[in-house]
ZANU-885995 format. One record per residue (C-alpha): x, y, z; residue in one letter. Coordinates in steps of 0.02 Angstrom, whole numbers, padded with zeros to 5 digits, always signed. Example, Ala and Ser with C-alpha at 12.3 -4.5 7.8 and 13.67 -1.06 7.14 Angstrom:
<rs>
+00615-00225+00390a+00684-00053+00357s
</rs>
This chain:
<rs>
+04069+04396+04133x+04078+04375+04330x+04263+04351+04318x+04302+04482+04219x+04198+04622+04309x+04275+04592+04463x+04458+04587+04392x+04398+04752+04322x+04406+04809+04514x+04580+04762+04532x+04647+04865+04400x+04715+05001+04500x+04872+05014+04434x+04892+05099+04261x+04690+05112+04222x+04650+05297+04266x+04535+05280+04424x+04544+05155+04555x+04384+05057+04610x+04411+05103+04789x+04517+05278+04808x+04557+05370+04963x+04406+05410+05065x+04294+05380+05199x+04282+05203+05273x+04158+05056+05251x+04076+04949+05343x+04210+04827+05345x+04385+04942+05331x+04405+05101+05415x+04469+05261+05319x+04581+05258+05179x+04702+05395+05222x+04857+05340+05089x+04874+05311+04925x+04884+05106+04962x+04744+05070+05033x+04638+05084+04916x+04736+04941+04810x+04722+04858+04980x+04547+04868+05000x+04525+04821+04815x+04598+04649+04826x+04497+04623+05004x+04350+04659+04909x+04389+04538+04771x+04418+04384+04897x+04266+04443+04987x+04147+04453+04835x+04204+04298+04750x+04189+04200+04927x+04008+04282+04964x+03947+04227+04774x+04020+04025+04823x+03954+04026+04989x+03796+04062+04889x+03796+03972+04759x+03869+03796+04887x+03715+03836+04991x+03580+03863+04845x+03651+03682+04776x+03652+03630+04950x+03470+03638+04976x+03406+03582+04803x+03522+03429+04817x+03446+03390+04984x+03275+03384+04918x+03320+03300+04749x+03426+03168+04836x+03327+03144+04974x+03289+02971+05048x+03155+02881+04914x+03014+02816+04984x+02982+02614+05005x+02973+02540+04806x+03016+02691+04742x+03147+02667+04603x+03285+02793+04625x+03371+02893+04469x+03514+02828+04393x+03699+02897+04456x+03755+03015+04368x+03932+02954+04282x+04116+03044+04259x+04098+03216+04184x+04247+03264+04111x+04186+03453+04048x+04107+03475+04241x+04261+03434+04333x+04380+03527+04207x+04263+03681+04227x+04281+03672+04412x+04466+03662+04427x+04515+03793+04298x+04383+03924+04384x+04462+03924+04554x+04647+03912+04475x+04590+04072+04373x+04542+04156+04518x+04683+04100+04635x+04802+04153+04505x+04712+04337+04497x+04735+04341+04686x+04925+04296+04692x+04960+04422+04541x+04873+04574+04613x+04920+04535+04762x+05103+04516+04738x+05088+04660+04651x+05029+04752+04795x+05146+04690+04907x+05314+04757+04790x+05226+04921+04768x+05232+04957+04957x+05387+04878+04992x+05495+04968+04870x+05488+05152+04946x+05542+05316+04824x+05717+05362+04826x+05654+05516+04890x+05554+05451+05036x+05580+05558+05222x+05645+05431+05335x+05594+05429+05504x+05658+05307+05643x+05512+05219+05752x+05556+05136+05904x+05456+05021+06004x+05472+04981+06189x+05381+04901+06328x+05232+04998+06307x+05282+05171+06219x+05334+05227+06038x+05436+05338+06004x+05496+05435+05826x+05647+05534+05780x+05685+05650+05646x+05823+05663+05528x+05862+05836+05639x+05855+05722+05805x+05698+05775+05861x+05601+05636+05952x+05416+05633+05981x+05290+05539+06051x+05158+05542+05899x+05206+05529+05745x+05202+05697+05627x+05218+05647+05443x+05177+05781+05282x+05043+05743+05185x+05062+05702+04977x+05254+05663+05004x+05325+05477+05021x+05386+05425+05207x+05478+05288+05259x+05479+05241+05447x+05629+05126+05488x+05581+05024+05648x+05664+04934+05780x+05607+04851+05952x+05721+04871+06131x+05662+04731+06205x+05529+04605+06141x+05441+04607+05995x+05296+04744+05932x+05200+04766+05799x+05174+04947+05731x+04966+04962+05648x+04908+05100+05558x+04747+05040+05494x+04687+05178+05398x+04853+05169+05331x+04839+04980+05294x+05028+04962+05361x+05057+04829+05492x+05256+04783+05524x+05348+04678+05658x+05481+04760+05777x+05601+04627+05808x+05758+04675+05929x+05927+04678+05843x+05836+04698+05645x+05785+04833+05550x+05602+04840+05490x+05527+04950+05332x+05379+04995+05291x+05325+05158+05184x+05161+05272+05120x+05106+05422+05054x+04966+05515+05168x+04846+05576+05044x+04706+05638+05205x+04761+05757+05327x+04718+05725+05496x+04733+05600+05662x+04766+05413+05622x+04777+05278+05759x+04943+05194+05825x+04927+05013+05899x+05036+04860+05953x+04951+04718+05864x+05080+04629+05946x+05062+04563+06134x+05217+04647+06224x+05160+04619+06400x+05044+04685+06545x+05033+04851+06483x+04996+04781+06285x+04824+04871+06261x+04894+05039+06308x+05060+05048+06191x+04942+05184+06082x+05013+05322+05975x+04931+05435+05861x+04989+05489+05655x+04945+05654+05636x+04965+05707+05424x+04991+05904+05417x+05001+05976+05238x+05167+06009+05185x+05202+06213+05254x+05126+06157+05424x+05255+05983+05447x+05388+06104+05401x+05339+06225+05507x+05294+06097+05669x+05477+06048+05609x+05558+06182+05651x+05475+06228+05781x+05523+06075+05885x+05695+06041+05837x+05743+06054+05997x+05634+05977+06117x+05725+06074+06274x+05701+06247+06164x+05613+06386+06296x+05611+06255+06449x+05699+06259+06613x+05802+06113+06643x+05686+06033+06747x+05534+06088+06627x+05664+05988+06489x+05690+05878+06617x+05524+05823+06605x+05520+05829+06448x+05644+05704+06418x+05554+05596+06540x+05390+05587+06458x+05451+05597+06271x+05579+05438+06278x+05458+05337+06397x+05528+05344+06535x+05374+05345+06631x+05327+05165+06566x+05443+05104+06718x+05496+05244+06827x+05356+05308+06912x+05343+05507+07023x+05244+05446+07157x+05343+05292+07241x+05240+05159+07176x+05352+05009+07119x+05356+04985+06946x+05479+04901+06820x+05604+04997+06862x+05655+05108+07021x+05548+05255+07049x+05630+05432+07028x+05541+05500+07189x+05684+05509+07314x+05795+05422+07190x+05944+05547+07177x+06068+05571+07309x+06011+05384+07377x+06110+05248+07394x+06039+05098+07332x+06111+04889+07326x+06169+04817+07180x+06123+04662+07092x+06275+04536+07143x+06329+04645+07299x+06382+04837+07332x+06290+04986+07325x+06298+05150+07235x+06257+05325+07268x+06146+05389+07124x+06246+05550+07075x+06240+05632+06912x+06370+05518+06847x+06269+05363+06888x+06130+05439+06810x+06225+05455+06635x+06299+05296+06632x+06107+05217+06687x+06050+05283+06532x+06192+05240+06413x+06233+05075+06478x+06097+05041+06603x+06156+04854+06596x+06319+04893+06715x+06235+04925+06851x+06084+04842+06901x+05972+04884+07062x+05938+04735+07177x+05767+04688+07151x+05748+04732+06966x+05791+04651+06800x+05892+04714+06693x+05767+04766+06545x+05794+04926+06517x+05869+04987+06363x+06007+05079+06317x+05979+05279+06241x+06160+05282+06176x+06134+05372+06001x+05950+05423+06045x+05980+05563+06178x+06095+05718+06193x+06209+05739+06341x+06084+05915+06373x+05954+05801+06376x+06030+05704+06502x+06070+05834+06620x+05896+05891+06590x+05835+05731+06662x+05951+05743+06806x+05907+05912+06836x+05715+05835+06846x+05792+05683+06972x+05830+05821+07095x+05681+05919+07089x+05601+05747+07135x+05690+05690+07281x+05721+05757+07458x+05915+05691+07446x+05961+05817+07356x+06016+06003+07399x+05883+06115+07436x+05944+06247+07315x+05965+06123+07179x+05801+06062+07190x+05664+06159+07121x+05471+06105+07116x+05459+06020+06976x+05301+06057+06841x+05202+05922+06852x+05249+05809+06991x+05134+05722+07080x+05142+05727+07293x+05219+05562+07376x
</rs>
């Protein structure tokens, strides 16, 4: 009876109505905002249940076996052994291969389910660097949070720049390793519009705890229309407002600080119209051309004093987006000409 009841909570596949749909959290697992999780949270309820009821049940045996066996007293004759029980220890080797089996098959189950996307699924590129994500859209739109439409299947196809991440969505109950050089997969269907968590479950470095994103689900018309709206991420801006733009959205700021303060990378204040050494000898002026070929192959020429880390944007960034970003290099430093330097929005003072 106790097996089969709580196999009757893992029959979410094919039986009408889950145990555990979408919903509001429990005291153990936060919100189920997709269509998974609540075959996820069925199978963590089954391990939990069955090891709460043997934890019992070992403890209540526990106790009376203490006092039954416990040390007889001086001429007291103690009970007779008891001898090989060949019903008991059959009993007690089918139950937990019963229940192990369960586990594996509803499991594994779970497992194919949300690794074999639709054929339909919107495919959205996730990138993961030291400490920023970023997501682009099959228009080329890239964004800092992640927009996905709710009731329609999305598959985010991840990749890491530089060391390994780990991209967690726990109301999603999606967790997937970044590795540099592979592709990673992972897919859902938002059933809960609304704003989901982003973390690195993976330690990437110094700045680990504060590689944070956010999932916001829209209902269909409003993705589409955010969509739209942002297909071009310099649309309306000034150069140096783009500029900025640029800067923030592909994470830029994770190593090149505004104000001077040293940081992974050089800092843009001052930066253009410098000259600065090179790794191995030489120096460069940082023109517009050394600007372009830092962000396409930022591995040819490396500043002395830093490592070479940073990744290339070949493929992720526009060449307006570039001279965006250079238009936002001269607004920042004193090196360049006065009339090609307007105040940028948002700097900070040296």
């Amino acid at each position: 009876m106790i097996l089969s009841g709580l196999l009757n909570t893992l029959s979410v596949r094919g039986a009408g109505v889950p145990f555990l749909a979408t919903g509001d959290g429990t005291f153990w697992l936060p919100v189920r905002a997709t269509e998974a999780a609540g075959t996820v949270d069925n199978l963590f309820y089954f391990i939990f249940w069955i090891s709460l009821f043997f934890f019992t049940l070992l403890m209540a045996l526990l106790a009376i076996f203490a006092v039954r066996y416990r040390r007889r007293r001086e001429g007291e004759e103690p009970e007779p052994s008891p001898s090989h029980n060949l019903a008991v220890e059959v009993v007690w080797t089918a139950i937990p291969v019963l229940l192990v089996a369960a586990i594996f098959w509803f499991g594994f189950q779970a497992y194919v389910d949300m690794s074999t996307p639709p054929l339909d699924s919107y495919q959205i590129q996730v990138t993961g660097q030291k400490w920023k994500w970023t997501f682009t859209y099959p228009n080329g739109y890239v964004d800092e949070l992640l927009h996905v439409p709710a009731d329609r299947p999305v598959q985010l196809v991840m990749t890491s720049q530089d060391v390994i991440h780990s991209l967690s969505i726990p109301a999603f109950r999606i967790k997937r390793d970044l590795v540099p050089g592979r592709y990673s997969k992972a897919w859902f269907t938002a059933v809960r519009p609304g704003d989901y968590d982003i973390y690195c479950a993976e330690y990437c470095g110094t700045q680990h705890s504060s590689m944070l994103s956010t999932v916001k689900v829209l209902p269909p018309e409003e993705f589409d229309a955010w969509l739209l709206a942002h297909s071009d991420i310099l649309s309306g801006l000034t150069p140096v407002e783009g500029g900025e733009r640029v800067y923030n959205v592909l994470g830029c700021k994770q190593c090149h600080s505004l104000d001077g303060a040293a940081g992974v990378g050089p800092t843009f204040r001052d930066l253009f119209g410098s000259e600065r050494p090179l790794k191995g000898g030489g120096r460069v002026l940082v023109d517009e051309n050394y600007v372009s070929s830092s962000v396409l192959d930022p591995q040819s020429q490396i500043v002395q004093g830093f490592e070479p880390v940073m990744p290339t944007f070949k493929g992720r960034i526009k060449d307006q987006e570039i001279t965006a970003l250079i238009a936002f290099l001269k607004s920042l430093s004193g090196h360049a000409p006065r009339d090609e330097a307007p105040a940028a929005a948002g700097a900070g003072t040296p």
